[in-house]
N, CA and C atoms as an extended XYZ file, in Angstrom:
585
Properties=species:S:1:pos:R:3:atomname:S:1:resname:S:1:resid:I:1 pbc="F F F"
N         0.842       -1.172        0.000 N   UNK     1
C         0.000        0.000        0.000 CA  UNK     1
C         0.888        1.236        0.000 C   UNK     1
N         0.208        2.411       -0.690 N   UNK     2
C         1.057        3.218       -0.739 CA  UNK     2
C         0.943        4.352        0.159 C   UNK     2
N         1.645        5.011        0.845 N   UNK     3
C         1.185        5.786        1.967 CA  UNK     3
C         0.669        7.228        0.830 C   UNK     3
N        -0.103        7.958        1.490 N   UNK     4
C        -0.757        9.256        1.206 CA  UNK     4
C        -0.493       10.597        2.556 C   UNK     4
N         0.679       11.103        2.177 N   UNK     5
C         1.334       12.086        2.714 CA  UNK     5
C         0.955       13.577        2.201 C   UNK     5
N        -0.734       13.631        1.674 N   UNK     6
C        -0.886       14.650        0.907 CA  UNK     6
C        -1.462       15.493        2.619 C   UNK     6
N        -1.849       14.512        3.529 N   UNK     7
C        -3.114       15.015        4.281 CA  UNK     7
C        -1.893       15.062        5.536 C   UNK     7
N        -2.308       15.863        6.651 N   UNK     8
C        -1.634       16.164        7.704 CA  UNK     8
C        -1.529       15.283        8.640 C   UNK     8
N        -0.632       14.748        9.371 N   UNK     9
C        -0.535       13.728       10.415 CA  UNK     9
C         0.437       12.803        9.879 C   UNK     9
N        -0.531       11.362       10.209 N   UNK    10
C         0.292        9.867        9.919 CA  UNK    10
C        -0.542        9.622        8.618 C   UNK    10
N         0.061        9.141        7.818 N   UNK    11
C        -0.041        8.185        6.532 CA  UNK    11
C        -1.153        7.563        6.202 C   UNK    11
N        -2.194        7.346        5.868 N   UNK    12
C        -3.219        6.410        5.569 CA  UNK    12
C        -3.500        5.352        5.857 C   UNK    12
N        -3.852        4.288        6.514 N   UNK    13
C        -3.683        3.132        6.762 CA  UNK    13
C        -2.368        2.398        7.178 C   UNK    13
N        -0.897        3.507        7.528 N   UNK    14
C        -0.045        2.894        8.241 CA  UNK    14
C         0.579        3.380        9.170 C   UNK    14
N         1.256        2.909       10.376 N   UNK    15
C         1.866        3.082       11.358 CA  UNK    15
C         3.242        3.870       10.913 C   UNK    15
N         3.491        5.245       11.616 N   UNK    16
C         4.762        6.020       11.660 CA  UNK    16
C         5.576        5.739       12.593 C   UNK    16
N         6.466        5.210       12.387 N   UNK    17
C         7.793        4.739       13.088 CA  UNK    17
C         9.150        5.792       13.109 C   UNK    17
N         9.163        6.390       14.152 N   UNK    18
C        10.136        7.159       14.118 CA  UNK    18
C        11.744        6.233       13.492 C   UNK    18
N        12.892        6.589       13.691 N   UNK    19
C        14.061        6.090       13.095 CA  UNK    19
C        14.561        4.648       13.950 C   UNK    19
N        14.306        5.662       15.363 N   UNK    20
C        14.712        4.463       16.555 CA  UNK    20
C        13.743        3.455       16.622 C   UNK    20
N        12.221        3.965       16.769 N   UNK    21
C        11.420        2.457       16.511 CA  UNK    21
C        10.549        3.062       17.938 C   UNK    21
N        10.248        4.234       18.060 N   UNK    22
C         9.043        4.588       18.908 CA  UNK    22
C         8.281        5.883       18.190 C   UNK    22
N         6.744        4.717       18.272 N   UNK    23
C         5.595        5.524       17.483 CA  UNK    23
C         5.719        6.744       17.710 C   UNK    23
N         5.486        7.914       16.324 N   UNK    24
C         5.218        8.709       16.360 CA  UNK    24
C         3.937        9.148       15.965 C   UNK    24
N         2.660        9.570       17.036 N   UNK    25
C         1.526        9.991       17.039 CA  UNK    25
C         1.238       10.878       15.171 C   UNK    25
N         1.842       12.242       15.286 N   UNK    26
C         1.463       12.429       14.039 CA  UNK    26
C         2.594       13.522       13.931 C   UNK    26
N         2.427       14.393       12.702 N   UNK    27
C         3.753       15.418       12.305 CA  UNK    27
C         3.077       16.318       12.637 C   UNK    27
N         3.992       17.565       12.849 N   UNK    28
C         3.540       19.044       13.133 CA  UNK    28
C         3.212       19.835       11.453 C   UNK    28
N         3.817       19.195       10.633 N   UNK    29
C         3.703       19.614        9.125 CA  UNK    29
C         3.270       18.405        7.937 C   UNK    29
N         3.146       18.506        7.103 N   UNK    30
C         2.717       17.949        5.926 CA  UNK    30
C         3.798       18.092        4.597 C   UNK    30
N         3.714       16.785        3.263 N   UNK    31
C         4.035       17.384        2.006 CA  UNK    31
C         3.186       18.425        1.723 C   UNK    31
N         2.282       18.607        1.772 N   UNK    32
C         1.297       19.486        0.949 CA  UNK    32
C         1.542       20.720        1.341 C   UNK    32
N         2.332       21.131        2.807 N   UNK    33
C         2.488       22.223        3.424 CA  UNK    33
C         3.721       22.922        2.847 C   UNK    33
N         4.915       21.916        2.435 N   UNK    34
C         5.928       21.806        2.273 CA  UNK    34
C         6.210       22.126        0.457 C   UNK    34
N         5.351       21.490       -0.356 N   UNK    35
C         5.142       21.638       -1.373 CA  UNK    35
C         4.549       22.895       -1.468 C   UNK    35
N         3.565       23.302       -1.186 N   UNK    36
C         2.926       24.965       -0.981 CA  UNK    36
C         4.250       26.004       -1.346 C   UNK    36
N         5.644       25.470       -0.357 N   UNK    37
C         5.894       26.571        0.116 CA  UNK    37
C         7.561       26.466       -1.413 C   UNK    37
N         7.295       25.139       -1.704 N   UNK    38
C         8.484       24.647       -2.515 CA  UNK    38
C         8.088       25.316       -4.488 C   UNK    38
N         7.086       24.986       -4.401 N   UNK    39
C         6.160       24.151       -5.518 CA  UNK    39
C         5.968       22.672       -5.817 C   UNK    39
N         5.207       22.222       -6.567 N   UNK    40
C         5.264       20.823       -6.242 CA  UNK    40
C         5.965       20.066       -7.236 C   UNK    40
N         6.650       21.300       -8.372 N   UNK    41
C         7.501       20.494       -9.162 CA  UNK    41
C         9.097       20.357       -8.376 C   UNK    41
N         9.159       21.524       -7.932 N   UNK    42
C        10.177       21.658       -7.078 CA  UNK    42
C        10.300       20.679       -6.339 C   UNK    42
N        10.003       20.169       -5.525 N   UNK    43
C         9.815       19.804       -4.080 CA  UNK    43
C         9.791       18.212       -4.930 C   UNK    43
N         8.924       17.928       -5.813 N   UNK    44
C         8.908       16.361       -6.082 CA  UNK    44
C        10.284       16.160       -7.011 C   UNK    44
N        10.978       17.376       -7.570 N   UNK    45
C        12.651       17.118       -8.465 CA  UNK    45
C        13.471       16.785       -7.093 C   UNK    45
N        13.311       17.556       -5.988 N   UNK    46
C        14.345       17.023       -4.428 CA  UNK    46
C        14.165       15.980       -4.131 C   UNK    46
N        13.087       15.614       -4.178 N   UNK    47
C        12.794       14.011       -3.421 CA  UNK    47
C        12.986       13.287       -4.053 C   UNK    47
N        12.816       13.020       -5.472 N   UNK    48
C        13.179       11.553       -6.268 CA  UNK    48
C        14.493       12.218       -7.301 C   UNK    48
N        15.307       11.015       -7.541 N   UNK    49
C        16.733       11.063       -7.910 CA  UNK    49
C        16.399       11.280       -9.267 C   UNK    49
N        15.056       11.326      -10.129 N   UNK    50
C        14.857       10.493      -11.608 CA  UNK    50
C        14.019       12.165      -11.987 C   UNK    50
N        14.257       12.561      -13.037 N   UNK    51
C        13.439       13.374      -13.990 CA  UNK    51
C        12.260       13.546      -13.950 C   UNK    51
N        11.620       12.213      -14.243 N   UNK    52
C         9.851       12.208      -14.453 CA  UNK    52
C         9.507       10.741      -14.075 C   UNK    52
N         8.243       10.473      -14.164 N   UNK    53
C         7.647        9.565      -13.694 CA  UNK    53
C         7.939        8.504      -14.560 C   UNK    53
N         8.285        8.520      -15.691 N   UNK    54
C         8.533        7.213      -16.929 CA  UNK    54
C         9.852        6.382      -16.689 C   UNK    54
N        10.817        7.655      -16.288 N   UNK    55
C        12.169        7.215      -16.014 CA  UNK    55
C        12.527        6.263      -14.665 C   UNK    55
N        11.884        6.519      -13.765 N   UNK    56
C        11.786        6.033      -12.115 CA  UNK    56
C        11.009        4.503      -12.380 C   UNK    56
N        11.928        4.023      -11.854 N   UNK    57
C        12.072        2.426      -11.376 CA  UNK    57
C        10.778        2.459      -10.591 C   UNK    57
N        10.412        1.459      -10.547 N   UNK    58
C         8.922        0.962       -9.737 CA  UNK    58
C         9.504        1.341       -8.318 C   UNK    58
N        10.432        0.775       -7.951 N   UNK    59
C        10.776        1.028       -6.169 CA  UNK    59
C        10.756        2.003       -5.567 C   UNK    59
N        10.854        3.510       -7.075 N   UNK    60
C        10.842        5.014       -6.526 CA  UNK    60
C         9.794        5.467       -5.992 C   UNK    60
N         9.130        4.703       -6.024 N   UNK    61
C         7.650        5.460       -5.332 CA  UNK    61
C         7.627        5.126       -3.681 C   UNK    61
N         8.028        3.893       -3.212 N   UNK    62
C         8.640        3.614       -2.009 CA  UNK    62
C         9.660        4.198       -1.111 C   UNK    62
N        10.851        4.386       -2.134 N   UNK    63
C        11.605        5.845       -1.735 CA  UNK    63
C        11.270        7.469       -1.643 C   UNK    63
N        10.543        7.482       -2.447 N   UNK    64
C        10.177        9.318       -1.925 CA  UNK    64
C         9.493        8.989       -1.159 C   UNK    64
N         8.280        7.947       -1.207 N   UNK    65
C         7.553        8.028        0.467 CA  UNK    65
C         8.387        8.432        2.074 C   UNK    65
N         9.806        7.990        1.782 N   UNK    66
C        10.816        7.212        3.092 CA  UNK    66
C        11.257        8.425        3.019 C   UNK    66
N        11.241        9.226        1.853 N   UNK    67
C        12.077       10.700        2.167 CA  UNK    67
C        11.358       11.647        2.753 C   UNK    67
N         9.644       11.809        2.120 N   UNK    68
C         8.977       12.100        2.965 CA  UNK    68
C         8.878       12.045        4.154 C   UNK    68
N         8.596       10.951        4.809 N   UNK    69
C         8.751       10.599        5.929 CA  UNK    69
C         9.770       11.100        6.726 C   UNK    69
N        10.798       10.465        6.459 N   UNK    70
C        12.391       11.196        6.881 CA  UNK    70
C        12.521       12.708        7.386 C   UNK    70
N        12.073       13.190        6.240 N   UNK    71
C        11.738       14.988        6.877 CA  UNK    71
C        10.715       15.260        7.827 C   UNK    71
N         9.690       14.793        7.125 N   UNK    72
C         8.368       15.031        8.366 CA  UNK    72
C         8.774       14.875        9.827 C   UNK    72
N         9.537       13.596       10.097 N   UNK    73
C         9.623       13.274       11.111 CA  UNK    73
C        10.975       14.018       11.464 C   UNK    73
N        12.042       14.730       11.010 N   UNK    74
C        13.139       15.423       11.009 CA  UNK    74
C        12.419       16.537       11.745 C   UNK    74
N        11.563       17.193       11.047 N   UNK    75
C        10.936       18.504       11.524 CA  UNK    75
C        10.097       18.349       12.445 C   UNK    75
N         9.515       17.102       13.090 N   UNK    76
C         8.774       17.455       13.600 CA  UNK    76
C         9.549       16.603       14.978 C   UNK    76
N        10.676       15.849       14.847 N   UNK    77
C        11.399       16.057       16.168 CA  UNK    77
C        11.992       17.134       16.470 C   UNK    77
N        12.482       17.752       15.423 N   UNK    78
C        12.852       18.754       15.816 CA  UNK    78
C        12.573       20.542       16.937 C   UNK    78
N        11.386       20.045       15.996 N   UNK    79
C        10.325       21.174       17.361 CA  UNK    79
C         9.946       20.500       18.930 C   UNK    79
N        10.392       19.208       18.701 N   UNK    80
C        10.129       18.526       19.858 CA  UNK    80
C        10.810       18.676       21.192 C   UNK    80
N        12.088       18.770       20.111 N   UNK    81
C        13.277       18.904       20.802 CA  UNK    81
C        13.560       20.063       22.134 C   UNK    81
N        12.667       21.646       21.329 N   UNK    82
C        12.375       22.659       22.118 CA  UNK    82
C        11.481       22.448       22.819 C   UNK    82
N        10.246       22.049       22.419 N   UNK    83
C         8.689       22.578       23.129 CA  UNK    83
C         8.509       21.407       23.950 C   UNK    83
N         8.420       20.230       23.693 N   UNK    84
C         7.744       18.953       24.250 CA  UNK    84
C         7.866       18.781       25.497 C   UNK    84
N         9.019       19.469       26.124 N   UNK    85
C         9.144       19.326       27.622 CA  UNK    85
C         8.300       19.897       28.359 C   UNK    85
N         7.569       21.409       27.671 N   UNK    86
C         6.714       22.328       28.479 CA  UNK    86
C         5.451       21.848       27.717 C   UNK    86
N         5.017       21.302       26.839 N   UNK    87
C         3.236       21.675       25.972 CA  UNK    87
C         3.405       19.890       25.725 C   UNK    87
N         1.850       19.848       25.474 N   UNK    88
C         1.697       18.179       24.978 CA  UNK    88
C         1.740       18.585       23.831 C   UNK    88
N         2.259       16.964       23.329 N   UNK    89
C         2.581       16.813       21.839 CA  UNK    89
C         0.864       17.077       21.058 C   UNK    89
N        -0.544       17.006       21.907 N   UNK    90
C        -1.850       17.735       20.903 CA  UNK    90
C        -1.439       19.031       21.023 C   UNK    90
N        -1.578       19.377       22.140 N   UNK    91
C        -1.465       20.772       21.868 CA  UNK    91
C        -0.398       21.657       20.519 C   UNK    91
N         0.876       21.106       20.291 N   UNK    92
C         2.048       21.247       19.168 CA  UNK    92
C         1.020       20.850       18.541 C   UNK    92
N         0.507       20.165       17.849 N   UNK    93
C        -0.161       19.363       16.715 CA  UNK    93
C        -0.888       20.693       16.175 C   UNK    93
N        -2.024       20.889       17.531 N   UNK    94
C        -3.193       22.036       17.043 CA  UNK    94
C        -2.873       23.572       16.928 C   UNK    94
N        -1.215       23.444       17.027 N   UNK    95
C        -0.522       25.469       17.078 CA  UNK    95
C        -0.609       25.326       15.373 C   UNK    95
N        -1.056       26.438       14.592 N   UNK    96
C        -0.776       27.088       13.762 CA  UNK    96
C         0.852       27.521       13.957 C   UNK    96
N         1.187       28.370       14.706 N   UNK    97
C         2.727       28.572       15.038 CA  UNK    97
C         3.743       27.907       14.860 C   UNK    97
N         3.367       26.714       15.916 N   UNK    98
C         3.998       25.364       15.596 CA  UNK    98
C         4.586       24.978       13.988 C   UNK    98
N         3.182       24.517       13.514 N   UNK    99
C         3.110       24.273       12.366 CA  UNK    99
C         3.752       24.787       11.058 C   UNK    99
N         3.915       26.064       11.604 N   UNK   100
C         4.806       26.794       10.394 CA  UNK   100
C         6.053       26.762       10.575 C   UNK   100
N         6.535       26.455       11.625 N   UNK   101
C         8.233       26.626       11.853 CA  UNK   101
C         8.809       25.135       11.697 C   UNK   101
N         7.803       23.968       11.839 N   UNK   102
C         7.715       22.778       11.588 CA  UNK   102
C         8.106       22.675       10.227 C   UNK   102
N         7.041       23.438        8.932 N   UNK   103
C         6.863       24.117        7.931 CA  UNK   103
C         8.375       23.930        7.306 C   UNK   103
N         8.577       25.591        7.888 N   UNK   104
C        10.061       25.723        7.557 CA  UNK   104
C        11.253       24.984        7.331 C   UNK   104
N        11.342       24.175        8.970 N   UNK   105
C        12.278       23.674        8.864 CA  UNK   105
C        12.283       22.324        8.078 C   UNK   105
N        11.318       21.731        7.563 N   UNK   106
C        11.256       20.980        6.775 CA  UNK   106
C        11.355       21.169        5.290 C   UNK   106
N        10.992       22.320        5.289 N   UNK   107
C        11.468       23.158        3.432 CA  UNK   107
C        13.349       22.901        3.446 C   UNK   107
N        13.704       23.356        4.864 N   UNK   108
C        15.255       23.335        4.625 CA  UNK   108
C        15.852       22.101        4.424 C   UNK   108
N        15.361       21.291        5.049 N   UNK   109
C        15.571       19.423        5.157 CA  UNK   109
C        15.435       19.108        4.082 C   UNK   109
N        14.722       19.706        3.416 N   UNK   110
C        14.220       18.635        2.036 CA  UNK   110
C        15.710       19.599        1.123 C   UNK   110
N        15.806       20.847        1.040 N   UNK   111
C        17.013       21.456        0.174 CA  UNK   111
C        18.400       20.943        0.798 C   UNK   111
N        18.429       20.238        1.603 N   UNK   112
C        19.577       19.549        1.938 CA  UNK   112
C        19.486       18.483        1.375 C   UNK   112
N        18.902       17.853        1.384 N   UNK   113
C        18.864       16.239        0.214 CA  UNK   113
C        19.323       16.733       -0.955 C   UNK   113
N        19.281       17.698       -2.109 N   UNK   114
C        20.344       17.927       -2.830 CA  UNK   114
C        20.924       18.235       -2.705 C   UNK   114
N        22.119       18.662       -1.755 N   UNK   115
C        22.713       19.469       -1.412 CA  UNK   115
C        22.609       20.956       -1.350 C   UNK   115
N        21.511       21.641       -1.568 N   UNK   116
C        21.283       22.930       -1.880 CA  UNK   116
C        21.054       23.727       -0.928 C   UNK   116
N        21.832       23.851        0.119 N   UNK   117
C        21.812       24.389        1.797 CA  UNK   117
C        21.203       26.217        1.764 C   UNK   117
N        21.289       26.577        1.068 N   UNK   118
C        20.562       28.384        0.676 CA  UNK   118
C        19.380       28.217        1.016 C   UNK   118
N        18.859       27.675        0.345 N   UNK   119
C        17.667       27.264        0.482 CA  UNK   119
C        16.525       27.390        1.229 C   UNK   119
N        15.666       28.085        1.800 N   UNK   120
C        15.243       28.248        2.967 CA  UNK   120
C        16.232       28.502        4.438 C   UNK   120
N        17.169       28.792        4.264 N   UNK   121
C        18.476       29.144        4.915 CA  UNK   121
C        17.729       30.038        6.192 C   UNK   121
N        17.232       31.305        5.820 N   UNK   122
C        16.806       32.169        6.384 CA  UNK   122
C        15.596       31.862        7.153 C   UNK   122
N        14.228       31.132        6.504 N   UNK   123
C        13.534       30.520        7.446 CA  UNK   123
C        14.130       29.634        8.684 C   UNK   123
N        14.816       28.618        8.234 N   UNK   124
C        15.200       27.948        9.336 CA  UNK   124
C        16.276       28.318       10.506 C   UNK   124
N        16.655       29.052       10.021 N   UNK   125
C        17.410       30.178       11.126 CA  UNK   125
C        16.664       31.056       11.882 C   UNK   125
N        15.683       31.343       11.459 N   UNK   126
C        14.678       32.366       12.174 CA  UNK   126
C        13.911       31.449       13.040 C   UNK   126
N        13.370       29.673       12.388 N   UNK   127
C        13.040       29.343       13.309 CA  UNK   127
C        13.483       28.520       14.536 C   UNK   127
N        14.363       28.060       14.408 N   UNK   128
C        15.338       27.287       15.518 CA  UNK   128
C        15.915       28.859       16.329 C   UNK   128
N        15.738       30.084       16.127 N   UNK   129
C        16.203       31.336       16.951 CA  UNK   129
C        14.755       31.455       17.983 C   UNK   129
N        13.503       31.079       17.160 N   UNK   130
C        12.773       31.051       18.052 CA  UNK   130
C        12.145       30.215       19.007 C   UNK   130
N        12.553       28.776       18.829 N   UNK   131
C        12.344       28.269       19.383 CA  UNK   131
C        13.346       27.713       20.627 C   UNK   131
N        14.341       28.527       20.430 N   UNK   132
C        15.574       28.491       21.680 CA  UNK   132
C        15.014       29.708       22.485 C   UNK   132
N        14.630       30.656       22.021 N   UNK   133
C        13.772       31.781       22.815 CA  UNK   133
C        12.735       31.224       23.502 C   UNK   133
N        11.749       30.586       22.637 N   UNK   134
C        10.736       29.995       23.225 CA  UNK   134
C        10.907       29.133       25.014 C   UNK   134
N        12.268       28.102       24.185 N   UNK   135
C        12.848       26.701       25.338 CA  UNK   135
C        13.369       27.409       26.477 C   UNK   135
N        13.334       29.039       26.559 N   UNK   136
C        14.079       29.889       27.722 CA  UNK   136
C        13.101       30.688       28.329 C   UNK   136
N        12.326       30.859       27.780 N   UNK   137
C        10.739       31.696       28.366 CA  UNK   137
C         9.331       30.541       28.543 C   UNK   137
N         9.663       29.369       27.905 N   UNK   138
C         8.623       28.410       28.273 CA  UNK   138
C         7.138       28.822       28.169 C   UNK   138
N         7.121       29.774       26.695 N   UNK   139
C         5.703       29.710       26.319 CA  UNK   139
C         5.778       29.970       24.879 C   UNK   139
N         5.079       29.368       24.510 N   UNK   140
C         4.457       29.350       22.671 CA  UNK   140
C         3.177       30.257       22.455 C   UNK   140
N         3.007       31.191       21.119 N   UNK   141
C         2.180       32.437       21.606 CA  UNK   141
C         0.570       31.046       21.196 C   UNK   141
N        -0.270       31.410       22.375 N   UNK   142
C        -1.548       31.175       22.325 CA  UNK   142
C        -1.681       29.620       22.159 C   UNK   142
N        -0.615       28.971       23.698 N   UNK   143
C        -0.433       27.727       23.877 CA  UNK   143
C        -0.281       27.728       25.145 C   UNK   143
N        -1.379       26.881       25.619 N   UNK   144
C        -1.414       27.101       27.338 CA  UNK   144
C         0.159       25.958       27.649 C   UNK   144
N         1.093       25.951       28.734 N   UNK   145
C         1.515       25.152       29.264 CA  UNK   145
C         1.040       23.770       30.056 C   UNK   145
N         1.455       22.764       30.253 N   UNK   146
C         1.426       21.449       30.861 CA  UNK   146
C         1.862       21.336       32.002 C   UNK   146
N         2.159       22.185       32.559 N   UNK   147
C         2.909       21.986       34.398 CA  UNK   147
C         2.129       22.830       35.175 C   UNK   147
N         2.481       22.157       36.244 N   UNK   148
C         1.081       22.451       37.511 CA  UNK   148
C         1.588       23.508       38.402 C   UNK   148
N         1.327       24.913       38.434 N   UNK   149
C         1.717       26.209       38.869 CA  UNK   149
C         0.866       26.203       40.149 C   UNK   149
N         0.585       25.386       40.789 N   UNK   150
C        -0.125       25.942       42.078 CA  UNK   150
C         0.813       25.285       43.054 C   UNK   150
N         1.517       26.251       44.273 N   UNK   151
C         2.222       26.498       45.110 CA  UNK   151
C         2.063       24.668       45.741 C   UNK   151
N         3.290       24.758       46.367 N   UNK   152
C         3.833       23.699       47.317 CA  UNK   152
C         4.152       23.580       48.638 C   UNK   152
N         3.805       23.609       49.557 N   UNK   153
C         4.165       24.453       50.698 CA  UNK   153
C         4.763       22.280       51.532 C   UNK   153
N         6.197       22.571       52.199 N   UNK   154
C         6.522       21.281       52.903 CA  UNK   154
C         6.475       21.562       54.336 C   UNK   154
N         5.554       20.761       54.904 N   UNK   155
C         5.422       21.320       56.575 CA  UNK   155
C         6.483       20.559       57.010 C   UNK   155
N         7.510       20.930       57.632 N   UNK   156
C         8.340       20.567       58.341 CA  UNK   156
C         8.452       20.216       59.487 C   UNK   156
N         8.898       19.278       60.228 N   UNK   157
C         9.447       18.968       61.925 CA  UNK   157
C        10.607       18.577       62.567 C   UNK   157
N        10.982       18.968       63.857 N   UNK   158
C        12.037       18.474       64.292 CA  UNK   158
C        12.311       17.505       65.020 C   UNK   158
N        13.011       16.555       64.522 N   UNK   159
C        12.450       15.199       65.293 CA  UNK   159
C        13.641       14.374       66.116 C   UNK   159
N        13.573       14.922       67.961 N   UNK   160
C        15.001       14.422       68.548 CA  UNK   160
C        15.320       13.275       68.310 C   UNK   160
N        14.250       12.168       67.651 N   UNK   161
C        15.190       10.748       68.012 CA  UNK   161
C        16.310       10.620       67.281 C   UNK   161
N        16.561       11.509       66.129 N   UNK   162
C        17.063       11.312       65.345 CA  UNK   162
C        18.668       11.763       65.684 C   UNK   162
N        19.668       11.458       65.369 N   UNK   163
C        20.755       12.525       65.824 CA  UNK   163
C        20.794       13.107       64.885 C   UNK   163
N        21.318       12.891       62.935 N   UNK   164
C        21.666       13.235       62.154 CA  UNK   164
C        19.685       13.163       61.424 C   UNK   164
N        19.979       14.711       60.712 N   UNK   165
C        19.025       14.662       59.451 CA  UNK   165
C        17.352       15.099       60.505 C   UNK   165
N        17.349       15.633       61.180 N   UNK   166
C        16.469       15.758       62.139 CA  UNK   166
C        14.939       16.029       61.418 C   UNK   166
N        15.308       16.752       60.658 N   UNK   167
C        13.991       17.832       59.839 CA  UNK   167
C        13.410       16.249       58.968 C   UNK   167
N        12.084       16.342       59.170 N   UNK   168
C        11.520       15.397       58.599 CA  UNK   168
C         9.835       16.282       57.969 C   UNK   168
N         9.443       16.152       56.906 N   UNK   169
C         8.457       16.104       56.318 CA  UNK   169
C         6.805       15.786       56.195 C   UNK   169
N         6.303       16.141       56.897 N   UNK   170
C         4.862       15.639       56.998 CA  UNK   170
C         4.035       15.818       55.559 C   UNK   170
N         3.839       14.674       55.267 N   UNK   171
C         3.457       14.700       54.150 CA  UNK   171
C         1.679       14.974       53.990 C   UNK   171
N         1.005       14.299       55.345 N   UNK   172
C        -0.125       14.258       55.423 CA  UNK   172
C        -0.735       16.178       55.235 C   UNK   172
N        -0.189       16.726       56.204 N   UNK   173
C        -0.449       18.251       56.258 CA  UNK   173
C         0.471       19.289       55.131 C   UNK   173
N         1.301       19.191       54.135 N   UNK   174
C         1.878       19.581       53.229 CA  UNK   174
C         1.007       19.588       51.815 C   UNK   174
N         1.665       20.370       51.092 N   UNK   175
C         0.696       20.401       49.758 CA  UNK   175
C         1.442       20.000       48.817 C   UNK   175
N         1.286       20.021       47.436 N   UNK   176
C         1.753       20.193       46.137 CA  UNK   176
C         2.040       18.950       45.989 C   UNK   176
N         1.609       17.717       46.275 N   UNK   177
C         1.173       16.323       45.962 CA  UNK   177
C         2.890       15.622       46.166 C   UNK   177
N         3.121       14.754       45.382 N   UNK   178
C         4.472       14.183       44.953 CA  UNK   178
C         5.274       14.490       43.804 C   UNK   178
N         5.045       15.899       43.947 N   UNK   179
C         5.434       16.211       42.208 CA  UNK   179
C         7.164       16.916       42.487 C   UNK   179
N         7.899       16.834       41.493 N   UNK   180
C         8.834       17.170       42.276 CA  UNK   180
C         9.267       18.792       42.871 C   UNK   180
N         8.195       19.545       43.195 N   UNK   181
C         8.132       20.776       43.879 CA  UNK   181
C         7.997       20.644       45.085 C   UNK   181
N         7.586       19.376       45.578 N   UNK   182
C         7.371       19.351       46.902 CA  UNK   182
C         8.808       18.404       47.276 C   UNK   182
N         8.882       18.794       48.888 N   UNK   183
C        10.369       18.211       49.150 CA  UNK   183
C        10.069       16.931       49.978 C   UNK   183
N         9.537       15.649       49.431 N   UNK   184
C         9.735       14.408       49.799 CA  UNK   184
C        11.042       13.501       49.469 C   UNK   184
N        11.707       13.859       50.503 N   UNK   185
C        13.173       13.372       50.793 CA  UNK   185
C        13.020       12.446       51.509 C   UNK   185
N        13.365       10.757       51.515 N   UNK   186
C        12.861        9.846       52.043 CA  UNK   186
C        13.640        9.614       53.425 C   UNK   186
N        14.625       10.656       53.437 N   UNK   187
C        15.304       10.919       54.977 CA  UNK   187
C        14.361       11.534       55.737 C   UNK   187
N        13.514       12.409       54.578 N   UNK   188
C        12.971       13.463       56.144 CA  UNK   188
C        11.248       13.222       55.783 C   UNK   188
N        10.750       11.915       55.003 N   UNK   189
C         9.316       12.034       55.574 CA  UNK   189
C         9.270       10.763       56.462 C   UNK   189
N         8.122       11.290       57.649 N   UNK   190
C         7.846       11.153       58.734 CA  UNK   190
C         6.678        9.881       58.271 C   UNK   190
N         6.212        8.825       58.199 N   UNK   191
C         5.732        7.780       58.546 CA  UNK   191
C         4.861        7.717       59.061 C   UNK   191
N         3.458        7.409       59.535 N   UNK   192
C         2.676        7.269       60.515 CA  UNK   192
C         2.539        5.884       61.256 C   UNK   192
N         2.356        6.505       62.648 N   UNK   193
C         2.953        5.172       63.326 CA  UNK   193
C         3.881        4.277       63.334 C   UNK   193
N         4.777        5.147       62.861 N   UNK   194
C         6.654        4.629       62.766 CA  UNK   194
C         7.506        5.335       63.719 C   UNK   194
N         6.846        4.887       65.087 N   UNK   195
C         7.927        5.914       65.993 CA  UNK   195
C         8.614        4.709       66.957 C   UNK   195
C-alpha cells in the first residue's frame, strides 16, 4: 500500500515509526504544506533522484515516500526537541505557530537532500532562533503550558530521636502532591505510626 502524505498527520492506513522504533503519534507539518511553500515540481525534483515519472524504477515510489517521511519526522522532532518538555505533543499538533516553523524547517531538510543548503536558509534560522527563545521563556504564543503552577508548601518537623538529618516532612499536612516541587526526601518524611 502506498502511503498518502498529501493530508496532515500519519499516513493512511499505516503506522509512523520514528528512526529508533518509537511511534510517532502524528507530524507538526505535511508534504502538501511543504510543497505549498516549494512548488510541487520543485519539491517532487528534491525528493526523487529520476526526472519524471517514466524514467523512475517501480521502487521510486517507495523511496520518496521514506524521504517524505524522513523529513516530516526530522521537523517534527525537531520542534520537539524545544517545546515537548513544556506543551503536549496535541497541543504542538493544534498550534498554527507550531506548524509553520515545523513548515520551515522541513522546506530546509528537504534542500539539503540535494545538497542545496541556501535554500530556505533564512527561514530555518529564524526558526530554531525562536524556538531556543521559546525553550528559555517556556511559552508558545496562544499555547497554554502542561505543568502544575499551584504552590507547594513542605510542613516541616524536628524530630530528637534522630541525631543526624532531624527535619523530617509531613506529608499528610503539606501540599503540592508528589510532584517534584514538593520536598519528599525519604530521609525526612515522617511515617505514621513509625515511631
Amino acid at each position: 500500500m502506498t502511503a498518502d502524505y498529501t493530508i496532515v498527520g500519519t499516513p493512511l492506513g499505516e503506522t509512523t515509526v520514528t528512526p529508533v522504533g518509537s511511534p510517532l503519534p502524528s507530524y507538526y507539518t505535511s508534504q502538501a504544506e511543504i510543497e505549498r511553500m516549494w512548488s510541487l515540481r520543485a519539491a517532487a525534483l528534491h525528493v526523487s533522484d529520476y526526472d519524471s515519472e517514466e524514467t523512475a524504477p517501480v521502487g521510486d515510489i517507495a523511496f520518496r515516500a521514506a524521504v517524505w517521511d524522513d523529513i516530516l519526522c526530522a521537523a517534527t522532532d525537531e520542534v520537539n526537541f524545544y517545546l515537548l518538555k513544556f506543551h503536549e505533543a496535541s497541543d504542538l499538533y493544534s498550534s498554527r505557530w507550531v506548524r509553520t516553523r515545523a513548515t520551515w524547517i522541513g522546506c530546509y531538510l528537504l534542500s539539503l537532500r540535494r545538497g542545496d543548503p541556501g535554500y530556505f536558509k533564512t527561514l530555518y534560522d529564524q526558526a530554531i532562533a525562536q524556538l531556543e527563545r521559546i525553550n528559555e521563556s517556556n511559552t508558545v504564543p496562544r499555547l497554554t503550558l502542561n505543568q502544575n503552577f499551584t504552590p507547594a508548601l513542605s510542613n516541616i518537623r524536628i524530630d530528637d530521636r534522630f541525631r543526624v538529618a532531624k527535619e523530617r516532612v509531613e506529608p499528610t499536612i503539606s501540599t503540592g502532591g508528589t510532584s517534584g516541587r514538593q520536598d519528599l526526601d525519604p530521609d525526612l518524611v515522617i511515617e505514621p505510626f513509625n515511631y
